[in-house]
N, C-alpha and C positions, 0 to 999 in steps of 0.2 A: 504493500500500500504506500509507502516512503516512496519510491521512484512513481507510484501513479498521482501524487499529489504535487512533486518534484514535476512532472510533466505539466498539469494544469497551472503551476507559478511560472510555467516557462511561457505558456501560453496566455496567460494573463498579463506577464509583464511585455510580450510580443506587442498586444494590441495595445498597450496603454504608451509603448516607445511610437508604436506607427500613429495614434493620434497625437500624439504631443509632435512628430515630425511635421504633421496635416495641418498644426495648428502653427508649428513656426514658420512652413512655406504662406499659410496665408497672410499671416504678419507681414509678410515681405511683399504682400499686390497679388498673390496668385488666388482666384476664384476656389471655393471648397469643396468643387466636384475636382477640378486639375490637382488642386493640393494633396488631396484625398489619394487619387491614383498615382501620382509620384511619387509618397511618402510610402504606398506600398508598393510601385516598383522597384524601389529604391531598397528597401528592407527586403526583398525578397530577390533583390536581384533579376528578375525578368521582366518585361516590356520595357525596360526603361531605354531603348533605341527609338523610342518616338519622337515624332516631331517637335509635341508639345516639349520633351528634354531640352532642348533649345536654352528652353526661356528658363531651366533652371542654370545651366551650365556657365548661360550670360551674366548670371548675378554671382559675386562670392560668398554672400551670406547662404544663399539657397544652395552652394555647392558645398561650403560647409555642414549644412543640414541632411543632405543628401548624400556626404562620406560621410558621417556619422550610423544615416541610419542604414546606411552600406555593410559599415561593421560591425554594428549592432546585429544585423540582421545576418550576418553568415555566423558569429558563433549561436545566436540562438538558434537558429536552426538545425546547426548540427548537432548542438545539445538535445535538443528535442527528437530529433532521429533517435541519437543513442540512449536515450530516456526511453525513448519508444519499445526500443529492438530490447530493454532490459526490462520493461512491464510485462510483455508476451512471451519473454524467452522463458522464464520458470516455472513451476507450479503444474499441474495437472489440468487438463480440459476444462475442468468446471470452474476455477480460479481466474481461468484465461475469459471464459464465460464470464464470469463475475466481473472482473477488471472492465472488459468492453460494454459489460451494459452501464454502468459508472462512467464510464468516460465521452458515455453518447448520451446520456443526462445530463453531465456535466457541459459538454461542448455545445448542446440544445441550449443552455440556459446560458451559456454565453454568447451564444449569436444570437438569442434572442436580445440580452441584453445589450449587446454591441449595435443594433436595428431599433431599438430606441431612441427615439425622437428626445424625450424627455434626459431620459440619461445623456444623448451626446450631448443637448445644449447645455447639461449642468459640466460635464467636465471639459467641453470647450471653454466656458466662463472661467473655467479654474484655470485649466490651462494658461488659459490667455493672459491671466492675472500676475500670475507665476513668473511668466516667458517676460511680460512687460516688466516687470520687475526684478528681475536677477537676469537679463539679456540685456543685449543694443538693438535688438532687432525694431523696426520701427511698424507701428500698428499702421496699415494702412489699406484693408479688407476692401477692396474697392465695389465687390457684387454687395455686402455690406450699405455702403457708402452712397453708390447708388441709386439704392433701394430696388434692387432688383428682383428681388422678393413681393415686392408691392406694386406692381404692375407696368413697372419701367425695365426697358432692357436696350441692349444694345446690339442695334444688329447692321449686318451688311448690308444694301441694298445696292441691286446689278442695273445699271441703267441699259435700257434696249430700245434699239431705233425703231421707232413710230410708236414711241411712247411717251406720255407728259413730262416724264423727268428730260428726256432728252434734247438738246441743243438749245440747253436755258442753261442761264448766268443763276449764280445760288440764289444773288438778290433778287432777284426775275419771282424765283419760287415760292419766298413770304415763308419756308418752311418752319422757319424761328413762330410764327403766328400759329401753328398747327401742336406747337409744344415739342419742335424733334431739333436737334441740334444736329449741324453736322460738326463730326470731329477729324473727319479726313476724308480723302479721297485718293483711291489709288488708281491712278491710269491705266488703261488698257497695255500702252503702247509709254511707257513713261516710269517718274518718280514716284514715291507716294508723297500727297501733299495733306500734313497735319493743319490743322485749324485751316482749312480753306478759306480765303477772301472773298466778299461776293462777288469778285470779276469772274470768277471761275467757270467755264462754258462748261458743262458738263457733257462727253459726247457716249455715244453705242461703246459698252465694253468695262465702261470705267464702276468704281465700285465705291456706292459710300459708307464709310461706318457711321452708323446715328445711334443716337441717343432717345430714349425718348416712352412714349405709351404705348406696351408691346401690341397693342391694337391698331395704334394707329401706322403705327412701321409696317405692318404686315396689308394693312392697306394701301400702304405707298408703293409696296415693292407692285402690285396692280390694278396700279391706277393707270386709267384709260388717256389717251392725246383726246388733244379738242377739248369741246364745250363739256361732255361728260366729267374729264378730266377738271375740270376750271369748278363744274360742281360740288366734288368730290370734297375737291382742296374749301371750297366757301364751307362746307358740312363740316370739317375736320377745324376750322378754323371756328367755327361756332360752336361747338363741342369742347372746345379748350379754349372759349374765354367762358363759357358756364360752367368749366372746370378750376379755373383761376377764381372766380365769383365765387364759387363755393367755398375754394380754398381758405379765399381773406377771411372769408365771414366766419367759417368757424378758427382762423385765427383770431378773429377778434373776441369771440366770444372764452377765449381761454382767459 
């Protein structure tokens, strides 16, 4: 029973190194689904040749988080193998029996409790508390930030010829009146251009990132040329100053 309880703290302190890796890559700008899968490529050693790896390898703080939980995560693992191979190796059938139905109880109860909602947000709090206070790392959670949770996100939109976005100047578009920011554009055939100016013609190809009401973004990416189009934008523009109106007012009412 010593090596099958010995396995369970190995496995327990596994998941609690990979959230606390989750929770210092998001400290550092990375969103908490990419965090999340890096922290555990990263400990486990596999997928971590994706693309997304990038943006960890760019940063030094996330590459120190990332050899950390590197070697964190090769010797627990192989502790846990050989913890493994010494629970099943001894004992008679029915001990081996016994041990494995204990250990598929136990592992139930901790992936249930690792798929809690309530549990993560209590020991991401902690975490975070912790990391801001005994790190350098700088808090700056941006899907947080935001509010990407609350019905804003940030998306790409593909401009295509003989459509409304197309061969119009930003300011042409009033899209700031609709509630969407652009934050860049990256050319077809080109640079990428952050904080675009409104002189910016917009042509077939190019791509914007916006900001903004995940409703309303996903409406833009088809929206129609012409008068349709020009409707669209007047609805979407009256919809988000009844959104602004609402906003003040129960600001004011605080």
């Amino acid at each position: 029973m010593a090596s099958l309880a010995t396995l369970f703290a190995i496995i327990i302190i596994s998941l609690i190194v990979v959230r606390i890796g989750a929770v210092a890559l998001i400290m550092t700008g990375l969103s908490d689904d990419l965090a999340r899968f890096q922290a555990q490529s990263a400990f486990t050693g596999v997928g971590f040749t994706t693309n997304e790896s990038e943006t960890i390898m760019a940063d030094p703080a996330r590459r120190k988080i990332a050899s950390m939980l590197m070697l964190l995560g090769n010797a627990g693992l192989g502790s846990a193998i050989a913890t493994l191979v010494i629970t099943f190796g001894g004992g008679n059938g029915l001990q081996a029996l016994f041990r494995m139905i204990i250990m598929i109880i136990v592992l139930g109860s901790l992936w249930k409790l690792a798929r809690s909602s309530a549990a993560d947000k209590f020991f991401t709090r902690v975490i975070k508390k912790y990391l801001a206070k005994w790190t350098e790392l700088e808090v700056k959670d941006y899907a947080q930030l935001l509010e990407i949770e609350r019905g804003y996100s940030i998306a790409d939109v593909e401009v295509h010829d003989q459509e409304w976005l197309c061969n119009k100047k930003l300011s042409e578009l009033h899209l700031n009146q609709e509630g969407v920011l652009v934050l860049g554009v990256q050319r077809k055939e080109g640079p990428y251009i952050g904080a675009p100016r409104g002189d910016a013609v917009l042509s077939d190809g190019d791509v914007l990132t916006c900001y903004g009401q995940a409703s309303v973004l996903e409406e833009l990416t088809h929206r129609e040329p012409g008068p349709c189009g020009d409707d669209q934008h007047e609805e979407a523009m009256k919809k988000h100053r009844q959104r602004v109106e609402a906003e003040r007012i129960q600001d004011n009412l605080r």
